[in-house]
LUMNU-137689 format. One record per residue (C-alpha): x, y, z; residue number from 0. Coordinates in nm, 4 decimals, always signed. Layout:
<pts>
X Y Z n
X Y Z NUM;
...
</pts>
This chain:
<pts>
X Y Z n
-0.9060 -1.5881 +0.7135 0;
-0.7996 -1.8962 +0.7785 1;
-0.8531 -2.2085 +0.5627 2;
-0.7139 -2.5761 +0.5710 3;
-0.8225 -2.8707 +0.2985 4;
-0.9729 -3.1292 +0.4355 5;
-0.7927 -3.4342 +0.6102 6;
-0.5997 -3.6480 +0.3328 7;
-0.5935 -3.9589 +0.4178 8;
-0.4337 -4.0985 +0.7600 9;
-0.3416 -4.4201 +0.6142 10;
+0.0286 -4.4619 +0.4294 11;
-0.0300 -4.4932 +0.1111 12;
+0.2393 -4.7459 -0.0762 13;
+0.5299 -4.6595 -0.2244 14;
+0.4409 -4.6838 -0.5923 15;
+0.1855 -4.3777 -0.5324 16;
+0.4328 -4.1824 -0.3594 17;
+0.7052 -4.2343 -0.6375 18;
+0.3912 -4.1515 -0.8870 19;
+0.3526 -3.8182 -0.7040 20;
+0.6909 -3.7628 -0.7283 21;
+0.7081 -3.8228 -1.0901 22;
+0.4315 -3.5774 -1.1487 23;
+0.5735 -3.2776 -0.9769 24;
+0.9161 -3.3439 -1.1663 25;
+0.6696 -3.1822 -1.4502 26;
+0.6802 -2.8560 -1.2888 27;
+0.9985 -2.7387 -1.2636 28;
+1.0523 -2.4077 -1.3780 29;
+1.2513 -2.3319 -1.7217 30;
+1.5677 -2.1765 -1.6340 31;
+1.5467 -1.8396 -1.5878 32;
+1.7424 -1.4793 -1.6089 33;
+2.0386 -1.3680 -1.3910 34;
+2.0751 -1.1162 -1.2086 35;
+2.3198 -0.9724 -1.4428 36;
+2.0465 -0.9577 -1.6895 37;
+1.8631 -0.7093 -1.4663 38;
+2.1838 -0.4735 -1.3653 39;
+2.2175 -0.4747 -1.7550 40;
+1.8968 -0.4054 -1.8916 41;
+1.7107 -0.1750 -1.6042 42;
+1.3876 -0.0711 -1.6775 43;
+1.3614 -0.3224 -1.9806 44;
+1.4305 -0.6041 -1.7557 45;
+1.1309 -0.5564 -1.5922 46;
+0.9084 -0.5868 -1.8963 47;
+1.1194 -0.9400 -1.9476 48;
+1.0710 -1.0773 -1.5914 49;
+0.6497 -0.9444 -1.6224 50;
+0.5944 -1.1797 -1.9724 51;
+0.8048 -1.4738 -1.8053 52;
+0.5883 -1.4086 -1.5051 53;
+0.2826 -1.4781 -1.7246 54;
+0.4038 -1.7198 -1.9330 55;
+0.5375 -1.9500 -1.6264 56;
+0.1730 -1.9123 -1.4868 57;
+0.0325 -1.9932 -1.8428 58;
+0.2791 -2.3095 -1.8621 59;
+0.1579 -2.4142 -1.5153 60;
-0.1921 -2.4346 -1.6414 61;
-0.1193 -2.6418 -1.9352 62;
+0.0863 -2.8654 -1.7157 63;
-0.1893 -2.9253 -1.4810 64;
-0.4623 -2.9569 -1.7818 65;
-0.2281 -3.1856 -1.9286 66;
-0.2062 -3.3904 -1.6368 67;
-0.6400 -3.3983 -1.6019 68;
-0.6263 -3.5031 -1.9597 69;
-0.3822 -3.7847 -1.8637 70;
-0.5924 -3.8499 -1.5974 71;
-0.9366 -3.8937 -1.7609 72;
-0.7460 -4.1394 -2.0793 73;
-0.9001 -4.5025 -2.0075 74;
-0.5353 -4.6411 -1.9706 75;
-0.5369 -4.4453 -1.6158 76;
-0.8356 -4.5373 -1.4706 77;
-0.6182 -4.6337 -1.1775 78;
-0.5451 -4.3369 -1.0524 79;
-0.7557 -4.1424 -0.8359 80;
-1.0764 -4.0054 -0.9267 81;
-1.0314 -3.7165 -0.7518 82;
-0.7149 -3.6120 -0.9519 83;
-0.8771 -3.5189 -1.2321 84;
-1.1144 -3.2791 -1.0357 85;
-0.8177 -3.1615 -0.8374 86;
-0.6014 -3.0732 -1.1633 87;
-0.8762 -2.9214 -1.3054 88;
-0.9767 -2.6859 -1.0494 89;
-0.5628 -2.5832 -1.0188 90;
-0.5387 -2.5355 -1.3779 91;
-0.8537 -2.2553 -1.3771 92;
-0.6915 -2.0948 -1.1092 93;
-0.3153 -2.0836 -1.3191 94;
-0.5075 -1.9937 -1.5994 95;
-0.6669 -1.6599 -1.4119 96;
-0.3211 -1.5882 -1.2589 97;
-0.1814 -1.5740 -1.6009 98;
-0.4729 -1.3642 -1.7796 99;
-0.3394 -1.0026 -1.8966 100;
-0.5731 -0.7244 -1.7333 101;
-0.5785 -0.3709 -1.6752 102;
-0.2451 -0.3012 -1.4658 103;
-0.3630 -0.0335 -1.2340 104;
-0.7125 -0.1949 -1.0929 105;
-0.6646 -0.3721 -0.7544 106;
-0.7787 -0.7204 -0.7683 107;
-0.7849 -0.9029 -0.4719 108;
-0.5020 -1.1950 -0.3857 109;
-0.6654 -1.4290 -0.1280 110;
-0.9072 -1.6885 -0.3057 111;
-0.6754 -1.7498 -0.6104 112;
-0.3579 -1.8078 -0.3566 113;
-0.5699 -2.0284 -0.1359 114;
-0.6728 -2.2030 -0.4601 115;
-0.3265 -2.2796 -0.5543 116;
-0.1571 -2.3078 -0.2267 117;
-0.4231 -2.6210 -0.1435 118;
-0.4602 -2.8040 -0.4041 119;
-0.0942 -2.8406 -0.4468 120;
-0.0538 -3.0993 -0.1741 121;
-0.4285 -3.2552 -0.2814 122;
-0.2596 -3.3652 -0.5714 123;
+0.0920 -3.4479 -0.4935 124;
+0.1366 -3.5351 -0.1898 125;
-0.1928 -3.6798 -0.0497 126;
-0.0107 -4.0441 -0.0466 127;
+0.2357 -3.8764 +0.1744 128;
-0.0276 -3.7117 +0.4176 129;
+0.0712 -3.3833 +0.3141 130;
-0.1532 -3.0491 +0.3592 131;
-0.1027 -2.6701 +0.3457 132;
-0.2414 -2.4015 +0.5847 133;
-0.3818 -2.0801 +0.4612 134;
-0.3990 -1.7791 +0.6958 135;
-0.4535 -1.4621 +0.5806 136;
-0.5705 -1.1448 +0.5664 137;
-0.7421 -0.9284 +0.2772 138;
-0.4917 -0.8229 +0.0521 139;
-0.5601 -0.6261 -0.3359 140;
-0.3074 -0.5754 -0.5666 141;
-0.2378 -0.4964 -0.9077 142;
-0.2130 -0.7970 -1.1157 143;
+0.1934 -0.8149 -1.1407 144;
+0.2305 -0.7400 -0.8334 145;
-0.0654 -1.0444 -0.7572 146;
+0.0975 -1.3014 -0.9948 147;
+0.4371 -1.2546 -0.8928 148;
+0.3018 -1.3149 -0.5444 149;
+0.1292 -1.6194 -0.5811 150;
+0.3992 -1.7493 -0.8265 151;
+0.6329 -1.7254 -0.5432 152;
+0.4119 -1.9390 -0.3176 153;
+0.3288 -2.1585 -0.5579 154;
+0.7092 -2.1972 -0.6593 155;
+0.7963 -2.2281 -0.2879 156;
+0.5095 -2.5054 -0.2178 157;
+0.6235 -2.6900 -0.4968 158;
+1.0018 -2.7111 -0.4144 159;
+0.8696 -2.7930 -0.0459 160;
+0.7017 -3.0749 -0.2087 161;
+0.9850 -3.2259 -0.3998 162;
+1.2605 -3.1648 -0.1384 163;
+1.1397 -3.1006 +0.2143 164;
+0.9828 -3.4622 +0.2994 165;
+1.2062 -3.7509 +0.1739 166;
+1.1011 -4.1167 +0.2102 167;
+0.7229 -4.0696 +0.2502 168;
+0.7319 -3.8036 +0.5204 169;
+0.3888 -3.6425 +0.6166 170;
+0.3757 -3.3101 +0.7219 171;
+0.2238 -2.9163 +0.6765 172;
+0.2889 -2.6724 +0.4826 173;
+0.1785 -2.3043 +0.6611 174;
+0.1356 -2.0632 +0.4187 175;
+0.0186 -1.6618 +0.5952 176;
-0.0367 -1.3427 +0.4257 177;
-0.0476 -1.0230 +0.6386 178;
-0.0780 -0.6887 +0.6240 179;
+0.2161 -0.4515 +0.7838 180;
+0.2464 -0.1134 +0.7649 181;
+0.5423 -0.1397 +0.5352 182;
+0.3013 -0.3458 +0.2901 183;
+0.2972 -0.6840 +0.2625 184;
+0.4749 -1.0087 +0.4034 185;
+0.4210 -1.3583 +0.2857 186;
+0.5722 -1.6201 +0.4711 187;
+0.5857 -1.9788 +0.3481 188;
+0.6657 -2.2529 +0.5696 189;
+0.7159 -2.6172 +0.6474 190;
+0.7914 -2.8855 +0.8993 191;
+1.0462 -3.0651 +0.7263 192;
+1.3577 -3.1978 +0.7203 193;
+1.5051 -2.8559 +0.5804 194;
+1.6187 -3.0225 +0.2260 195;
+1.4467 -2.7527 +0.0366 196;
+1.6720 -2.4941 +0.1722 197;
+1.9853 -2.6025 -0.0404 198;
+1.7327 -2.6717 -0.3373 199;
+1.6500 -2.3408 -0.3476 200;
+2.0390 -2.2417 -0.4385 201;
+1.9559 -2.3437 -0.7925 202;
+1.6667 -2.2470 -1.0511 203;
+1.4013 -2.2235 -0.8245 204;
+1.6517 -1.9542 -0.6480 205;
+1.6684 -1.7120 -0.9305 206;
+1.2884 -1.7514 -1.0229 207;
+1.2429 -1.6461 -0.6649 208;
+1.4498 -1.3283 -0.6993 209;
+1.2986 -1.2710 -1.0531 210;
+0.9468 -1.2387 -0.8487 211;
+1.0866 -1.0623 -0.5782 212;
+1.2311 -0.7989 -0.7920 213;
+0.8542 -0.7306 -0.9794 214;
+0.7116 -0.6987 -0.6222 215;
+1.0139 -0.4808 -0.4832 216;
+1.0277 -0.7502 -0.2246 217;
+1.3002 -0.8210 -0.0185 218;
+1.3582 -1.2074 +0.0699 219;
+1.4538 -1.3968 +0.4314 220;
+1.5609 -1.7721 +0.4493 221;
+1.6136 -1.9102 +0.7756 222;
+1.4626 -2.2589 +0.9850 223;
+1.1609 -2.2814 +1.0747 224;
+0.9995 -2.3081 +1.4025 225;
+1.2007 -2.4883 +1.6481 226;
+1.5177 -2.5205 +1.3693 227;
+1.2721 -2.7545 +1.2014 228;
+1.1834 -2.7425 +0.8187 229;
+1.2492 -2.4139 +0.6502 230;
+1.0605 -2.0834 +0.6171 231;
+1.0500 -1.7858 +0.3524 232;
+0.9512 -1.4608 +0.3528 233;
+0.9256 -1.1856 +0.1332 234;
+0.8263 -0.8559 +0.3120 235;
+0.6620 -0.6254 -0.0071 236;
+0.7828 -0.2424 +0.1329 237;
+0.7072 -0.0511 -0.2002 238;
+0.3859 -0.0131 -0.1904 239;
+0.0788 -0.0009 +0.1072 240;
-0.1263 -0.2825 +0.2130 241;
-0.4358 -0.2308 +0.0700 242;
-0.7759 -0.4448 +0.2311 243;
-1.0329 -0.6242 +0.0022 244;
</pts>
Protein backbone atom coordinates (compact mmCIF):
# COMPACT_ATOMS: atom_id res chain seq x y z
CA UNK A 1 0.00 0.00 0.00
CA UNK A 2 0.99 3.07 -0.81
CA UNK A 3 -0.23 6.36 0.72
CA UNK A 4 0.91 10.11 0.45
CA UNK A 5 -0.97 13.25 2.43
CA UNK A 6 -2.27 15.50 0.42
CA UNK A 7 -0.30 18.48 -1.28
CA UNK A 8 0.79 21.10 1.54
CA UNK A 9 0.85 24.08 0.31
CA UNK A 10 3.12 25.20 -2.83
CA UNK A 11 3.47 28.64 -1.65
CA UNK A 12 6.60 29.61 0.91
CA UNK A 13 5.26 30.25 3.80
CA UNK A 14 7.27 33.22 5.87
CA UNK A 15 9.80 32.81 8.07
CA UNK A 16 8.05 33.40 11.39
CA UNK A 17 5.91 30.07 10.65
CA UNK A 18 8.84 28.16 9.81
CA UNK A 19 10.79 29.26 13.03
CA UNK A 20 7.21 28.44 14.85
CA UNK A 21 7.48 24.90 13.45
CA UNK A 22 10.74 24.69 14.52
CA UNK A 23 10.01 25.73 17.97
CA UNK A 24 7.35 23.12 18.25
CA UNK A 25 9.32 20.08 17.32
CA UNK A 26 12.15 21.28 19.83
CA UNK A 27 9.19 19.79 22.23
CA UNK A 28 9.88 16.38 21.15
CA UNK A 29 13.10 15.49 21.78
CA UNK A 30 13.56 12.40 23.46
CA UNK A 31 14.73 12.25 27.33
CA UNK A 32 18.10 10.90 27.41
CA UNK A 33 18.22 7.49 27.37
CA UNK A 34 20.29 4.14 28.51
CA UNK A 35 23.75 3.05 27.23
CA UNK A 36 24.69 0.38 25.90
CA UNK A 37 26.60 -0.54 28.90
CA UNK A 38 23.38 -0.64 30.69
CA UNK A 39 22.28 -3.53 28.46
CA UNK A 40 25.78 -5.69 28.53
CA UNK A 41 25.19 -5.18 32.37
CA UNK A 42 21.80 -6.00 33.06
CA UNK A 43 20.81 -8.79 30.18
CA UNK A 44 17.57 -10.03 30.31
CA UNK A 45 16.45 -7.21 32.83
CA UNK A 46 17.47 -4.63 30.43
CA UNK A 47 14.98 -5.57 28.24
CA UNK A 48 12.09 -5.12 30.63
CA UNK A 49 13.79 -1.37 31.12
CA UNK A 50 14.07 -0.48 27.38
CA UNK A 51 10.00 -2.15 26.92
CA UNK A 52 8.49 0.54 29.85
CA UNK A 53 10.74 3.45 28.30
CA UNK A 54 9.39 2.25 25.01
CA UNK A 55 5.86 2.91 26.34
CA UNK A 56 6.40 5.66 28.30
CA UNK A 57 8.27 7.70 25.32
CA UNK A 58 5.09 6.82 23.21
CA UNK A 59 2.84 7.91 26.22
CA UNK A 60 4.99 11.29 26.52
CA UNK A 61 4.56 11.80 22.76
CA UNK A 62 0.86 11.83 23.16
CA UNK A 63 0.74 14.29 25.88
CA UNK A 64 3.11 16.43 23.92
CA UNK A 65 0.95 16.49 20.95
CA UNK A 66 -2.42 16.91 23.19
CA UNK A 67 -0.64 19.56 24.82
CA UNK A 68 0.13 21.26 21.78
CA UNK A 69 -4.00 20.89 20.45
CA UNK A 70 -4.77 22.37 23.79
CA UNK A 71 -2.36 25.26 23.03
CA UNK A 72 -3.81 25.40 19.90
CA UNK A 73 -7.56 25.70 20.64
CA UNK A 74 -6.61 28.69 23.80
CA UNK A 75 -8.17 32.05 22.27
CA UNK A 76 -4.63 33.71 22.54
CA UNK A 77 -3.69 31.36 19.38
CA UNK A 78 -6.30 31.82 17.19
CA UNK A 79 -3.56 32.62 14.72
CA UNK A 80 -2.37 29.61 14.08
CA UNK A 81 -3.79 27.23 11.78
CA UNK A 82 -7.02 25.69 12.13
CA UNK A 83 -6.00 22.67 10.94
CA UNK A 84 -3.33 22.16 13.72
CA UNK A 85 -5.50 21.43 16.19
CA UNK A 86 -7.19 18.60 14.09
CA UNK A 87 -3.78 17.48 13.00
CA UNK A 88 -2.39 17.19 16.75
CA UNK A 89 -5.29 15.61 17.72
CA UNK A 90 -5.52 12.88 15.34
CA UNK A 91 -1.37 12.21 16.12
CA UNK A 92 -1.95 12.19 19.70
CA UNK A 93 -4.83 9.13 19.37
CA UNK A 94 -2.52 7.37 17.37
CA UNK A 95 0.64 7.86 20.26
CA UNK A 96 -1.83 7.13 22.65
CA UNK A 97 -2.72 3.46 20.94
CA UNK A 98 1.03 2.89 20.34
CA UNK A 99 1.59 3.28 23.98
CA UNK A 100 -1.52 1.15 25.33
CA UNK A 101 -0.28 -2.16 27.26
CA UNK A 102 -1.98 -5.32 25.54
CA UNK A 103 -1.68 -8.89 25.45
CA UNK A 104 2.09 -9.52 24.27
CA UNK A 105 1.66 -12.55 22.14
CA UNK A 106 -1.50 -11.45 19.77
CA UNK A 107 -0.35 -10.05 16.37
CA UNK A 108 -1.71 -6.70 15.77
CA UNK A 109 -1.18 -5.25 12.65
CA UNK A 110 1.58 -2.21 12.05
CA UNK A 111 0.45 -0.35 8.88
CA UNK A 112 -2.47 2.20 9.69
CA UNK A 113 -0.98 3.38 13.07
CA UNK A 114 2.66 3.95 11.26
CA UNK A 115 0.99 5.67 8.35
CA UNK A 116 -0.88 7.69 11.00
CA UNK A 117 2.21 8.88 12.59
CA UNK A 118 4.60 8.93 9.77
CA UNK A 119 2.02 11.68 7.94
CA UNK A 120 0.93 13.76 10.12
CA UNK A 121 4.36 14.51 11.30
CA UNK A 122 5.23 16.78 8.41
CA UNK A 123 1.25 18.10 8.39
CA UNK A 124 2.13 19.69 11.41
CA UNK A 125 5.68 20.74 11.34
CA UNK A 126 6.77 21.29 8.39
CA UNK A 127 3.81 22.25 6.10
CA UNK A 128 5.36 26.01 5.98
CA UNK A 129 8.37 24.32 4.63
CA UNK A 130 6.49 22.16 1.92
CA UNK A 131 7.42 19.13 3.59
CA UNK A 132 5.55 15.56 3.11
CA UNK A 133 6.25 11.88 3.87
CA UNK A 134 5.63 8.81 1.62
CA UNK A 135 4.18 5.65 2.94
CA UNK A 136 4.76 2.38 1.05
CA UNK A 137 4.16 -0.67 2.47
CA UNK A 138 3.19 -3.90 2.78
CA UNK A 139 0.98 -5.85 5.48
CA UNK A 140 2.94 -6.40 8.36
CA UNK A 141 1.49 -7.94 12.22
CA UNK A 142 3.43 -7.94 15.08
CA UNK A 143 3.35 -8.25 18.64
CA UNK A 144 2.92 -5.00 20.29
CA UNK A 145 6.79 -4.42 21.42
CA UNK A 146 7.92 -5.49 18.64
CA UNK A 147 5.04 -2.85 16.82
CA UNK A 148 5.90 0.13 19.13
CA UNK A 149 9.46 -0.14 18.97
CA UNK A 150 8.93 -0.09 15.23
CA UNK A 151 6.98 2.81 14.77
CA UNK A 152 8.94 4.63 17.57
CA UNK A 153 11.88 4.28 15.40
CA UNK A 154 10.14 5.92 12.43
CA UNK A 155 8.63 8.29 14.26
CA UNK A 156 12.06 9.15 16.04
CA UNK A 157 13.75 9.09 12.61
CA UNK A 158 10.96 11.49 10.91
CA UNK A 159 11.30 13.75 13.61
CA UNK A 160 15.15 14.21 13.63
CA UNK A 161 14.68 14.46 9.67
CA UNK A 162 12.49 17.28 10.48
CA UNK A 163 14.70 19.27 12.75
CA UNK A 164 18.02 18.61 10.93
CA UNK A 165 17.72 17.44 7.35
CA UNK A 166 16.17 20.77 5.68
CA UNK A 167 17.86 23.98 6.99
CA UNK A 168 16.70 27.45 5.91
CA UNK A 169 13.16 26.59 4.73
CA UNK A 170 14.04 23.65 2.51
CA UNK A 171 11.04 21.62 1.03
CA UNK A 172 11.37 18.20 0.44
CA UNK A 173 10.04 14.22 1.08
CA UNK A 174 10.37 12.10 3.43
CA UNK A 175 9.95 8.15 1.96
CA UNK A 176 9.11 6.01 4.54
CA UNK A 177 8.64 1.73 3.12
CA UNK A 178 7.91 -1.28 5.07
CA UNK A 179 8.50 -4.70 3.43
CA UNK A 180 8.38 -8.02 3.96
CA UNK A 181 11.76 -10.28 3.40
CA UNK A 182 12.22 -13.57 4.12
CA UNK A 183 14.54 -12.76 6.96
CA UNK A 184 11.49 -10.66 8.50
CA UNK A 185 11.18 -7.29 8.30
CA UNK A 186 13.03 -4.08 6.89
CA UNK A 187 12.01 -0.53 7.43
CA UNK A 188 13.75 1.97 5.62
CA UNK A 189 13.36 5.68 6.35
CA UNK A 190 14.49 8.20 4.01
CA UNK A 191 14.93 11.75 2.88
CA UNK A 192 16.09 14.18 0.25
CA UNK A 193 18.04 16.39 2.25
CA UNK A 194 20.96 18.00 2.82
CA UNK A 195 22.28 14.92 4.97
CA UNK A 196 22.44 17.10 8.42
CA UNK A 197 20.50 14.50 10.23
CA UNK A 198 23.16 11.99 9.78
CA UNK A 199 25.64 13.60 12.39
CA UNK A 200 22.44 14.41 14.59
CA UNK A 201 21.82 11.07 14.96
CA UNK A 202 25.45 10.56 16.84
CA UNK A 203 23.74 11.91 19.93
CA UNK A 204 20.39 10.99 21.91
CA UNK A 205 18.36 10.25 19.16
CA UNK A 206 21.38 7.61 18.39
CA UNK A 207 21.03 5.56 21.48
CA UNK A 208 17.10 5.71 21.47
CA UNK A 209 17.56 4.20 18.05
CA UNK A 210 19.69 1.29 19.29
CA UNK A 211 17.43 1.01 22.44
CA UNK A 212 14.52 0.12 19.72
CA UNK A 213 16.62 -1.82 17.67
CA UNK A 214 17.68 -4.03 20.41
CA UNK A 215 13.63 -4.84 21.47
CA UNK A 216 13.10 -5.71 17.74
CA UNK A 217 16.50 -7.75 17.38
CA UNK A 218 17.07 -5.38 14.55
CA UNK A 219 20.16 -4.67 13.08
CA UNK A 220 20.69 -0.90 11.83
CA UNK A 221 22.34 0.63 8.29
CA UNK A 222 23.19 4.42 7.85
CA UNK A 223 24.38 5.44 4.63
CA UNK A 224 23.19 8.50 1.79
CA UNK A 225 20.46 8.34 0.22
CA UNK A 226 19.65 8.06 -3.34
CA UNK A 227 22.07 9.74 -5.51
CA UNK A 228 24.47 10.68 -2.15
CA UNK A 229 21.54 12.97 -1.40
CA UNK A 230 19.79 13.22 2.10
CA UNK A 231 20.24 10.24 4.33
CA UNK A 232 18.54 6.83 4.68
CA UNK A 233 18.00 4.19 7.61
CA UNK A 234 17.24 0.89 7.83
CA UNK A 235 16.65 -1.59 10.27
CA UNK A 236 16.32 -5.16 8.77
CA UNK A 237 14.12 -7.21 11.80
CA UNK A 238 15.86 -11.05 11.25
CA UNK A 239 14.46 -12.61 14.55
CA UNK A 240 11.39 -13.30 13.79
CA UNK A 241 9.12 -14.06 10.24
CA UNK A 242 7.20 -11.59 8.37
CA UNK A 243 3.90 -12.22 9.13
CA UNK A 244 0.84 -10.61 6.51
CA UNK A 245 -2.30 -8.80 7.90
Amino acid sequence: MRFSPLEPATTRENPCKIALEARMLELFAPANARTGDLAAANGIQNASLWRSDAIHRARNLAQLTHSLANLSEHPSRRWLPDTLVVQTRSLARAYEELGAECDQTELVPCVPLLTEIATRLPLIFAIARNLAAVVDTQPVTLVPDMRRALILMCSELIINTLKYGYPDGAGGVIRVSLTNEPAGVRLIVEDDGVGAASAAMAGQGSALLEQLGDIMGASLTRSPGDNSQGYRVSAQIETIAAHPA
